[in-house]
C-alpha positions, 0 to 999 in steps of 0.5 A: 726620841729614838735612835733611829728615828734621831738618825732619819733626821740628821741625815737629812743635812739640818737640825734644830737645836734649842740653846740652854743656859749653862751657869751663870754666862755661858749657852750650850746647844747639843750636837746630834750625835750622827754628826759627831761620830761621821765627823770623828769627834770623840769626848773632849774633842774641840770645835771651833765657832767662826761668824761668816755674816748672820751665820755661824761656821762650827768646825772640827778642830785636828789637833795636831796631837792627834797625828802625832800620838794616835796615828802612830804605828810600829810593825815586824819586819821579817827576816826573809823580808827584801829591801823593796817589800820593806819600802812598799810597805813604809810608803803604804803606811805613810800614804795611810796618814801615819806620822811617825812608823816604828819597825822591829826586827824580828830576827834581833838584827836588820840586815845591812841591806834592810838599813840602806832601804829604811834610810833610803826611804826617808831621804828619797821618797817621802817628804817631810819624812826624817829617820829619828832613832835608829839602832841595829833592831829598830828604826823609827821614821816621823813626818815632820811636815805638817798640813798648812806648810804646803798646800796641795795646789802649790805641791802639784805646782812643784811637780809640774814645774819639774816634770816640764823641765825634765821633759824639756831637758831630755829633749834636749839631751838627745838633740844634742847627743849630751849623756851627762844632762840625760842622766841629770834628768833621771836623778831628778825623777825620784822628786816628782816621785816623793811630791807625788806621795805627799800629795797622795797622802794628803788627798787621802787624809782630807777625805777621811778628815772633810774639815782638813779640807780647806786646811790642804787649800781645796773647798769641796772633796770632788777636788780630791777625786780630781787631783788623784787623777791629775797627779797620776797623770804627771807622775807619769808623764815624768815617767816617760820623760825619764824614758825619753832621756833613758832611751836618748842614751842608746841614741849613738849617732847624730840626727839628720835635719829631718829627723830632728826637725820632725822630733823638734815639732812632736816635742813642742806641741806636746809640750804647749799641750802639757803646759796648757793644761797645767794653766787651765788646771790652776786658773780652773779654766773650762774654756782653755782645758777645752783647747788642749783636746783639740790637738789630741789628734794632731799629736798622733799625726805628728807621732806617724809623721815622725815615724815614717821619717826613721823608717826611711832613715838608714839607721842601727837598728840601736838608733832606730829602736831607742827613737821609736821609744822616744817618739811614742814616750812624747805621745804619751805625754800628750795623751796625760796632758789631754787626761788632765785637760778632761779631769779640770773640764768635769772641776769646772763645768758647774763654773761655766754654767752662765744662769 
């Protein structure tokens, strides 16, 4: 058989191998050789049998060696380097899938900026991410997290629940002139950041790594194109609650009753919007994602509404400008939640099918 027409053949999704007898007790049937390089597998590689029924599963095994002795890196890191070129680069590396990230100085020596920034990185922004030598011309970052400790639905979980309580509590924050849960909700949005890197990365793995799918809690890989977007969406959205209790700040005078009557609507049905969505993502519910596109235009309407009700107000132009940036920082919020809602109707069409 040519290699040629060997490749025809397997890519056609099935084979047929006969078994041979190897030895005194044991059986082995060839793999096709396609299959084992689109897998990754290399001589002395491992996969694993399972019975499902009268068939058997044959899978790739990730060792876990294999994160942690090939997919390491090490990189120069220039002298004329600024501390947020170097945190780019770190948080690129590590969205890449390498587990443990080497950096030297090129000059001899880092600069004391340069070290705030790598220590920063590992504290702050990236999960499972610890500092484990440091010296003054080098420094080596390991990601410590593996893959089973925390699935991808129950990390988006995470993010979500943060993101809805920052929201909530930026709301809050400006009706009740309160500076102090403002700035608590701009603290909190560097942990919607970091959840939102780990999920990156392990999208990005799975998809290069198909048998680590299920290992991250997902069955087929057109759930990872769906949740790259999902965790755009309420990356985002916390972005924009940062925003309203960043803008919240300006605020210097006390809303009248209408205002923040008007306010106090807008963030509510944004808020049952963003929450439905969530829902119906993690029930992988079509017919409740569907609801949330209902109020795409009422959440405009509410935003106009909200609008006319400052312009008629006799405000400092401070006020004014800081509301305006809330009010269109709510819709926005809105419109992810409808962003989402869309990504889970595509997740969960084939579902809805009845024959």
């Amino acid at each position: 058989m040519t290699v040629k027409s060997e490749n025809l053949s397997e890519k056609e999704g099935r084979q047929v191998r006969r078994i041979q007898v190897s030895g005194r007790g044991s059986y082995v049937v060839s793999i096709p050789k396609y299959w084992v390089e689109q897998m990754g597998l290399t001589k002395g590689g491992g996969v694993e049998f399972e019975q499902r029924g009268e068939s058997l599963l044959l899978t790739p095994v990730v060792q876990t060696k294999l994160e942690a002795e090939q997919f390491r890196c090490a990189i120069s890191i220039a002298p004329d380097a600024t501390p947020d070129a170097v945190t780019r680069r770190i948080i690129a590396l590590y969205l890449v899938g390498y587990s443990a990230i080497e950096l030297n100085s090129k000059s001899g020596n880092f600069s004391a900026s340069i070290r705030d920034c790598i220590r920063d990185v590992a504290r702050h922004k990236l999960v499972g991410t610890e500092l484990v030598n440091e010296s003054s011309k080098s420094a080596t970052l390991q990601v410590l997290l593996s893959f089973p400790q925390l699935l991808v639905p129950d990390a988006m979980r995470r993010m979500s629940s943060i993101m809805n309580a920052m929201r909530q509590d930026a709301v809050q924050a400006l009706t009740s002139s309160d500076r102090e849960l403002a700035n608590q909700v701009l603290k909190i949005d560097d942990e919607v950041d970091r959840l939102s890197l780990y999920i990156i990365r392990q999208l990005k793995w799975a998809v290069l790594h198909p048998p680590l799918l299920e290992r991250i809690g997902f069955t087929s890989s057109v759930e990872c194109l769906g949740y790259r977007i999902i965790t755009k969406s309420v990356e985002r959205s916390a972005d924009h609650a940062a925003r309203v209790a960043q803008n919240s700040l300006l605020v210097q005078h006390a809303l009248n009753a209408t205002v923040l009557r008007s306010m106090n609507t807008l963030s509510q049905s944004v808020s049952k919007m963003m929450e439905t969505a969530l829902r119906a993502l993690f029930m992988r519910d079509y017919q409740l994602a569907e609801s949330v596109l209902t109020y795409r235009e009422k959440i405009s309407a509410l935003e106009s509404r909200l609008v006319e009700h400052l312009l008629k107000e006799k405000m400092p132009a401070s006020d004014l400008s800081g509301l305006r940036l809330i009010s269109e920082s709510l819709r926005r919020i809105g419109e992810y939640a409808t962003d989402i809602a869309e990504v889970v109707l595509n997740l969960t069409v084939q579902e809805s099918i009845e024959t």
